[in-house]
ROSE-4610 file (N, C-alpha, C; in Angstrom, 1 decimal, always signed):
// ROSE-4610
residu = [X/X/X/X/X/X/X/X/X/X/X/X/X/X/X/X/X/X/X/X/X/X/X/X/X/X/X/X/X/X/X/X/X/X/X/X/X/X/X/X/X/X/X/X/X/X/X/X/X/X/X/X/X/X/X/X/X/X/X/X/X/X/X/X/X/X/X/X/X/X/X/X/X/X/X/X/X/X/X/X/X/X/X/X/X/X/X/X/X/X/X/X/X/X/X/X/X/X/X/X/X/X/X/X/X/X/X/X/X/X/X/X/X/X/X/X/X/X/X/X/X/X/X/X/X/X/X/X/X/X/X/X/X/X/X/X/X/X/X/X/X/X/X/X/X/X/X/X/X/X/X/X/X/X/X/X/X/X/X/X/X/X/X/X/X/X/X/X/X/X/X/X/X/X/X/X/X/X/X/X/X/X/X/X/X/X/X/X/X/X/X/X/X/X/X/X/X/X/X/X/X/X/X/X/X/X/X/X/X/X/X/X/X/X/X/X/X/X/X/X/X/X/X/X/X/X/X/X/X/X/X/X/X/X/X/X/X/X/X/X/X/X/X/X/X/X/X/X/X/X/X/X/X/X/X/X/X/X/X/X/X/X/X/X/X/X/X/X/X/X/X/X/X/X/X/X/X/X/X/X/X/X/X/X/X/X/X/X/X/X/X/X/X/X/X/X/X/X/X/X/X/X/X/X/X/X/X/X/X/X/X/X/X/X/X/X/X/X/X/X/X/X/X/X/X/X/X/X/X/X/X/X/X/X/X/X/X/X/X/X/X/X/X/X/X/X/X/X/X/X/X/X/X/X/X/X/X/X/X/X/X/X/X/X/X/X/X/X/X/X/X/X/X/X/X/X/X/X/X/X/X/X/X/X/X/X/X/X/X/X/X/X/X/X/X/X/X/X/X/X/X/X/X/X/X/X/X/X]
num = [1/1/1/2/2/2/3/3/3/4/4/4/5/5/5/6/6/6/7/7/7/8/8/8/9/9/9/10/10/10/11/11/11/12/12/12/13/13/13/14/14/14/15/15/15/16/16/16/17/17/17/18/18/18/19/19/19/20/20/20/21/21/21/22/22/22/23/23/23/24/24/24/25/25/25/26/26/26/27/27/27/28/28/28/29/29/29/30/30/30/31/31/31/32/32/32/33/33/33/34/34/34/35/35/35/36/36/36/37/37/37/38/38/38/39/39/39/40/40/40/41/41/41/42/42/42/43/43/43/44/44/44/45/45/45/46/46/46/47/47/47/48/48/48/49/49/49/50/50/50/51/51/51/52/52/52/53/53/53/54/54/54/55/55/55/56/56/56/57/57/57/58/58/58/59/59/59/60/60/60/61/61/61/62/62/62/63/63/63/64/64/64/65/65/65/66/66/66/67/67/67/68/68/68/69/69/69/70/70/70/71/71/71/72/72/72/73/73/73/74/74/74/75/75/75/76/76/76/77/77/77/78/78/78/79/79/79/80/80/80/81/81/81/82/82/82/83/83/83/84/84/84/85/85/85/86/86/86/87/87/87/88/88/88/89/89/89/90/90/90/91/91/91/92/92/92/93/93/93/94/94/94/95/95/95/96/96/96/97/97/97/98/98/98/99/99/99/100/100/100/101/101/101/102/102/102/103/103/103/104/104/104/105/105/105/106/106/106/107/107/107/108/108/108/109/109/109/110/110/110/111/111/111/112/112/112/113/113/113/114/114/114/115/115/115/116/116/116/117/117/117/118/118/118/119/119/119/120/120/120/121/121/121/122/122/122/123/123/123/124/124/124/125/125/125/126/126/126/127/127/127/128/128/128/129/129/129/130/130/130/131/131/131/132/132/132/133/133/133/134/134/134/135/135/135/136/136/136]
x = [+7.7/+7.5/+7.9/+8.3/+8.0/+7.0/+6.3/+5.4/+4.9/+5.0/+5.1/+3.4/+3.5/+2.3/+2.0/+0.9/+0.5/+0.3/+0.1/-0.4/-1.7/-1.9/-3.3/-4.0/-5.4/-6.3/-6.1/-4.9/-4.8/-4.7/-3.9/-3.5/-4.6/-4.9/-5.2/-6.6/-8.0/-8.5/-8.1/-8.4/-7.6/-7.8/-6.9/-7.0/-6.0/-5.1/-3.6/-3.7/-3.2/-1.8/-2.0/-3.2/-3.3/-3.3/-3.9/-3.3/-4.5/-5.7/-7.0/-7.2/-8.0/-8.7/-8.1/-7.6/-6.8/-8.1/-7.8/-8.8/-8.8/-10.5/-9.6/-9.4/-8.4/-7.6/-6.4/-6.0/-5.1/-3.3/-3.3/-2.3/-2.6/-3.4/-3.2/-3.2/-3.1/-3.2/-1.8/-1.1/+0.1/+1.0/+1.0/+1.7/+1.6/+0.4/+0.3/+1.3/+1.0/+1.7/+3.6/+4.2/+5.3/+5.7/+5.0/+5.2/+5.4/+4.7/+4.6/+6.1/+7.0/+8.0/+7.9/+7.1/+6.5/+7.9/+8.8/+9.3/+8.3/+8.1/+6.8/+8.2/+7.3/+8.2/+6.9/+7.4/+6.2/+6.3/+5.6/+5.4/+4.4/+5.0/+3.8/+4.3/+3.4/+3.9/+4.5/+4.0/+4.7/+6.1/+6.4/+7.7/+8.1/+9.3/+9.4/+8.7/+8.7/+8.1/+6.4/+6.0/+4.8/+5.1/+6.1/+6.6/+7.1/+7.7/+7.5/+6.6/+5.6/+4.2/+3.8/+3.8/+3.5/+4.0/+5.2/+6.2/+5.9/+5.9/+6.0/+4.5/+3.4/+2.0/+1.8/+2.7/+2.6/+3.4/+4.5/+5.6/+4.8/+3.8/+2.9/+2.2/+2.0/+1.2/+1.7/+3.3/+3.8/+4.4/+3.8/+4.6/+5.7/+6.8/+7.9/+8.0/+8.4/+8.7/+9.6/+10.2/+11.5/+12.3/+11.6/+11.9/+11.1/+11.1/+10.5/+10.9/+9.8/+10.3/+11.6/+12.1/+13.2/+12.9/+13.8/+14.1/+14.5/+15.7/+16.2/+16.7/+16.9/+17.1/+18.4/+19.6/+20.9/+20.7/+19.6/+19.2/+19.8/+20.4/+20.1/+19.9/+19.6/+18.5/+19.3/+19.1/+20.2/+19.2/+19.3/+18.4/+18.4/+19.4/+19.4/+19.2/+18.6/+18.0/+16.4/+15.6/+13.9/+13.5/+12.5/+12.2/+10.9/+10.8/+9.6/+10.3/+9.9/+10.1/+9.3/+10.6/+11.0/+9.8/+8.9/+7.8/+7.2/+6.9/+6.2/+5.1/+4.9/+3.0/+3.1/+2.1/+1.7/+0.5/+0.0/-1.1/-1.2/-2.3/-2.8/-4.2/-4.6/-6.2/-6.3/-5.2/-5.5/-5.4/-5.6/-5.8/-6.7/-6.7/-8.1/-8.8/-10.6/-11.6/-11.1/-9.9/-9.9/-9.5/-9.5/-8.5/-10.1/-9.8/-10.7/-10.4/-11.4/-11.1/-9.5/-9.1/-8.2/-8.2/-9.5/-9.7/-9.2/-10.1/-9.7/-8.1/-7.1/-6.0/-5.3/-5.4/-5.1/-4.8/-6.4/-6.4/-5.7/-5.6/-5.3/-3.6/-2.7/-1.4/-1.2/-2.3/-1.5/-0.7/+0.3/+0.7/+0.4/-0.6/-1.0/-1.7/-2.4/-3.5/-3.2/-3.2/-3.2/-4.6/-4.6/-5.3/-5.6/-4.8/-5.3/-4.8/-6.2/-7.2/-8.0/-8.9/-9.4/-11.0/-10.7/-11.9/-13.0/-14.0/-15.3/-16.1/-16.0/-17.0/-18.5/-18.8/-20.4/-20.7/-19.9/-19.8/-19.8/-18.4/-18.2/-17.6/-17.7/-17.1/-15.5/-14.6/-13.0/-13.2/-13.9/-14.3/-14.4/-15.7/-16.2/-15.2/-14.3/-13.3/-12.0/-11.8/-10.9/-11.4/-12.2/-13.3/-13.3/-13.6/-13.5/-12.0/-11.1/-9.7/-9.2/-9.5/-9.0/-10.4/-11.3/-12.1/-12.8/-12.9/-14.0/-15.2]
y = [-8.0/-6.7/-5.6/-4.5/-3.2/-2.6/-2.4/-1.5/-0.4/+0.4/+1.9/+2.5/+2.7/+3.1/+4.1/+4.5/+6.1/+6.3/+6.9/+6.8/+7.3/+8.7/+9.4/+9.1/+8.6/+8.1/+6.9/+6.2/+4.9/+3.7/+4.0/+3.0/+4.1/+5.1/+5.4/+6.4/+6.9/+7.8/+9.3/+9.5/+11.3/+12.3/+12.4/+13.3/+14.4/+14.4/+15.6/+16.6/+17.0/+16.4/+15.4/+15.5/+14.4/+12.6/+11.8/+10.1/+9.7/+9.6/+9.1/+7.7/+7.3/+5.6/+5.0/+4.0/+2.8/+2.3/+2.5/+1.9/+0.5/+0.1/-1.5/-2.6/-3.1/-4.4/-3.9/-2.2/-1.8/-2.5/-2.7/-2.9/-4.4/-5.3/-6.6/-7.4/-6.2/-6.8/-6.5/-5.2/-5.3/-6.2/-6.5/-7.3/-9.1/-9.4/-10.3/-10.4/-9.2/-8.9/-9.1/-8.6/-8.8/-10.5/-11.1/-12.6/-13.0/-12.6/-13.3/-12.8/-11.3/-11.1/-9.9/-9.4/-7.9/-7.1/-6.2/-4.9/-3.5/-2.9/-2.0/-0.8/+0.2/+1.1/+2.3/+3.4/+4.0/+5.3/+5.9/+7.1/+7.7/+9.2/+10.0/+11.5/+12.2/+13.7/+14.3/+13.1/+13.7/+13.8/+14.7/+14.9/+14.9/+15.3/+15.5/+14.9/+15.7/+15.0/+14.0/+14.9/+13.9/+13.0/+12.7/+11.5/+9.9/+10.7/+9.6/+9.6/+10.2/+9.4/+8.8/+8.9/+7.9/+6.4/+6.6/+5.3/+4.8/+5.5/+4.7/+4.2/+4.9/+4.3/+2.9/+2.9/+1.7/+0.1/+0.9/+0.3/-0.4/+0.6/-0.2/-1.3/-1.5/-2.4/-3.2/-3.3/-4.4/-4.4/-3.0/-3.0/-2.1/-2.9/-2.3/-2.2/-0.6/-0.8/-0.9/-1.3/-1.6/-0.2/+1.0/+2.1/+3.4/+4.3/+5.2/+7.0/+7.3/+8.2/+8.4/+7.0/+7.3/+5.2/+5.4/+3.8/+3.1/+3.2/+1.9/+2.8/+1.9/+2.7/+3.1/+3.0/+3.9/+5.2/+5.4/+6.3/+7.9/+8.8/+10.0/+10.9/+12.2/+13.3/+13.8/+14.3/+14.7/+15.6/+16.7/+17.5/+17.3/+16.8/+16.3/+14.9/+14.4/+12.7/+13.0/+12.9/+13.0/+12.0/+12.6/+12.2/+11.3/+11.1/+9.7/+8.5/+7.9/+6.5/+5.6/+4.1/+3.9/+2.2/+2.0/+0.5/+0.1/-1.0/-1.9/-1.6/-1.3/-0.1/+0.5/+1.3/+2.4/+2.5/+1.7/+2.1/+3.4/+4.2/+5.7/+5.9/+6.5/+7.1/+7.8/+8.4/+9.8/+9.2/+7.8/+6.7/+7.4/+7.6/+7.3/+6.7/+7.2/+6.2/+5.9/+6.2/+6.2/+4.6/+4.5/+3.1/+2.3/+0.6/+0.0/-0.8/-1.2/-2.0/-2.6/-2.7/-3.7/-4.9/-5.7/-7.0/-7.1/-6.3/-6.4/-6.2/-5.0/-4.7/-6.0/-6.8/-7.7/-8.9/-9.4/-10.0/-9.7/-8.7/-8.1/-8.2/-8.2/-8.7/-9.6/-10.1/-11.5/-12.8/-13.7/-14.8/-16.0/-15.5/-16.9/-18.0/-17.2/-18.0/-17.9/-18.3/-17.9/-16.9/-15.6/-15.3/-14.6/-15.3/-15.7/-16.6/-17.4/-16.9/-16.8/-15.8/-15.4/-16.9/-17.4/-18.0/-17.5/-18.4/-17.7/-18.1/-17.0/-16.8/-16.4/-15.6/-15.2/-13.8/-13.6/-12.4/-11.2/-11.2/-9.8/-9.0/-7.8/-6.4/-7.1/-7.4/-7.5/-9.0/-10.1/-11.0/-10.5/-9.6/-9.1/-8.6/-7.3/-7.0/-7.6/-8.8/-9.9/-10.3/-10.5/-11.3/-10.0/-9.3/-7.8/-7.5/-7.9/-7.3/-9.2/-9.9/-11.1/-11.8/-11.1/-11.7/-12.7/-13.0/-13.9/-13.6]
z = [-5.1/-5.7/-4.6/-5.4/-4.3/-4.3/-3.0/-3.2/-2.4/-2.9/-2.3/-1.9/-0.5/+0.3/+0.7/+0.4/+1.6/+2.5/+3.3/+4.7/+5.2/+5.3/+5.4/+4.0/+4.8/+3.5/+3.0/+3.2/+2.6/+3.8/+4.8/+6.2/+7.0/+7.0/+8.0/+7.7/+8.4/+7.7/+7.5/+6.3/+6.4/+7.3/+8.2/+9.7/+9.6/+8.5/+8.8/+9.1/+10.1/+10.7/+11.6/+12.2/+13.2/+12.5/+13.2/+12.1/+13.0/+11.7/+11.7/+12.1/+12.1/+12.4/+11.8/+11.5/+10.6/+9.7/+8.6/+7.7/+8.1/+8.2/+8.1/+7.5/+7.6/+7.4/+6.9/+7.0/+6.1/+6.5/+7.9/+8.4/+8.2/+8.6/+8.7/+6.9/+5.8/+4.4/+4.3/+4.9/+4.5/+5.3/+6.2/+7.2/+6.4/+5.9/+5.1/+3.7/+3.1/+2.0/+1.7/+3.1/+3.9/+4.0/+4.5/+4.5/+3.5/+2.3/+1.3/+0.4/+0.9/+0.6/-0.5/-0.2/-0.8/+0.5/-0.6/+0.5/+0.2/+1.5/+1.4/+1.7/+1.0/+1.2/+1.8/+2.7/+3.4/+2.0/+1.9/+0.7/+1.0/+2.0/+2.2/+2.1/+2.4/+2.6/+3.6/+4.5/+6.0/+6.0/+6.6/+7.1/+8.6/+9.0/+10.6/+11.5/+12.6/+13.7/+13.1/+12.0/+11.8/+10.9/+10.2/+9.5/+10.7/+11.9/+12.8/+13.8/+13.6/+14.3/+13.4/+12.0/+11.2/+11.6/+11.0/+11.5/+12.6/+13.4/+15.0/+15.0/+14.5/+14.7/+14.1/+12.8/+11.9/+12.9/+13.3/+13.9/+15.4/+16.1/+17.2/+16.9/+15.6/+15.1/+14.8/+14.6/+14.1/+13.0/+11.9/+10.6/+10.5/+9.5/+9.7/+8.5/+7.9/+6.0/+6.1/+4.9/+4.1/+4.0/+3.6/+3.8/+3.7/+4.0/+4.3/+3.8/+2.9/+1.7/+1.0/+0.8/+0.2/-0.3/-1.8/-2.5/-1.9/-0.6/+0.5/+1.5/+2.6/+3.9/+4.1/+3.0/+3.4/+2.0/+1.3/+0.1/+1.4/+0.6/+1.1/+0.4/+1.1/-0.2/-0.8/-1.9/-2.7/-3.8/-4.2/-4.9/-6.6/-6.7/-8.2/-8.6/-7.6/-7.8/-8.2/-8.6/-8.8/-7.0/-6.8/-5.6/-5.8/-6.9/-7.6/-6.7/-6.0/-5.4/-6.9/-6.7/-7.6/-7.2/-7.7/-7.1/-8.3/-7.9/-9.2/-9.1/-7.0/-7.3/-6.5/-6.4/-5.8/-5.0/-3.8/-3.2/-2.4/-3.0/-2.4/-2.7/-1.6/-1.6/-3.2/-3.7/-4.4/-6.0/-6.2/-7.3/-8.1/-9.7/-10.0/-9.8/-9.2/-8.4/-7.4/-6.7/-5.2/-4.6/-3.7/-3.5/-2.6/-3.6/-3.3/-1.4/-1.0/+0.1/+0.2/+1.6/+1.7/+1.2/+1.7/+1.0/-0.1/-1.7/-2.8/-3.6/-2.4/-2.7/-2.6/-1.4/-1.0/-2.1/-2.2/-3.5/-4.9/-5.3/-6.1/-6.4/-5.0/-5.5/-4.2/-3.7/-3.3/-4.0/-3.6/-4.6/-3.4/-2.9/-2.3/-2.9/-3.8/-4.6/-5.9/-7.3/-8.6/-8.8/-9.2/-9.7/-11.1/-12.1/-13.3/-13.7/-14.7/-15.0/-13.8/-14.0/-12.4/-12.3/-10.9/-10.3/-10.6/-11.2/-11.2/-9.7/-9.6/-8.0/-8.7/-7.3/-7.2/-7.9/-8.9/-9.7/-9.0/-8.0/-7.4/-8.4/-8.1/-8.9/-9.3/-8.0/-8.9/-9.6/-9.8/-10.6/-12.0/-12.2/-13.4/-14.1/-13.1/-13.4/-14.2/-13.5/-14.5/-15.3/-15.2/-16.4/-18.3/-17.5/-18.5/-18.8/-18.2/-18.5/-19.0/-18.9/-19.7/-20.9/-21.1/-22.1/-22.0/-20.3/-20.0/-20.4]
């Protein structure tokens, strides 16, 4: 899949302009997600010089997107293109109800595991959740 990420508030806590605490596991779910052959694309507000402290902060850690406010990395800006980046998702803080743990994101589109029909576990919230959204 593609999937298009935020930065402040979502990888990182909301600090802007400055680049808050790393939420965690945000980097080490997407780095996972990468393996598995997910292209991440970065999707933020930042621009300029604070668009590559973004980068570079992600890039310290090891992650490298696919591309960075733009659909692929030879894309150039053009005013009569819609600047909607084009993903199968969209992880951001600014979600209805707000963006769950890493963990659950994780879970949520990893293909490591099958997750439906969903495992019945120890009836955690994203459990119930599948369970409610497939009629268990």
């Amino acid at each position: 899949m593609i999937i298009a990420v935020d930065f402040d508030g979502t990888i990182v806590q909301h600090k802007y302009p400055q680049i808050g605490d790393e939420i965690p596991f945000a980097i080490e779910s997407l780095l996972e997600l990468q393996k598995e052959g997910h292209q991440l694309i970065l999707w933020t507000y930042r621009t300029g010089a604070l668009l590559y402290e973004a980068v570079d902060y992600c890039e310290s850690k090891g992650l490298v997107f696919y591309a960075v406010n733009k659909n692929y990395p030879e894309e150039e800006f053009d005013e009569s293109v819609s600047r909607k980046i084009y993903a199968d998702l969209y992880i951001d803080d600014r979600n209805i109800g707000g963006i769950p743990d890493w963990g659950n994101i994780y879970n949520m589109i990893s293909t490591k595991e099958e997750v439906y029909p969903p495992e019945k576990k120890s009836g955690s919230s994203f459990t119930r959740f599948l369970d409610n959204l497939f009629g268990e």
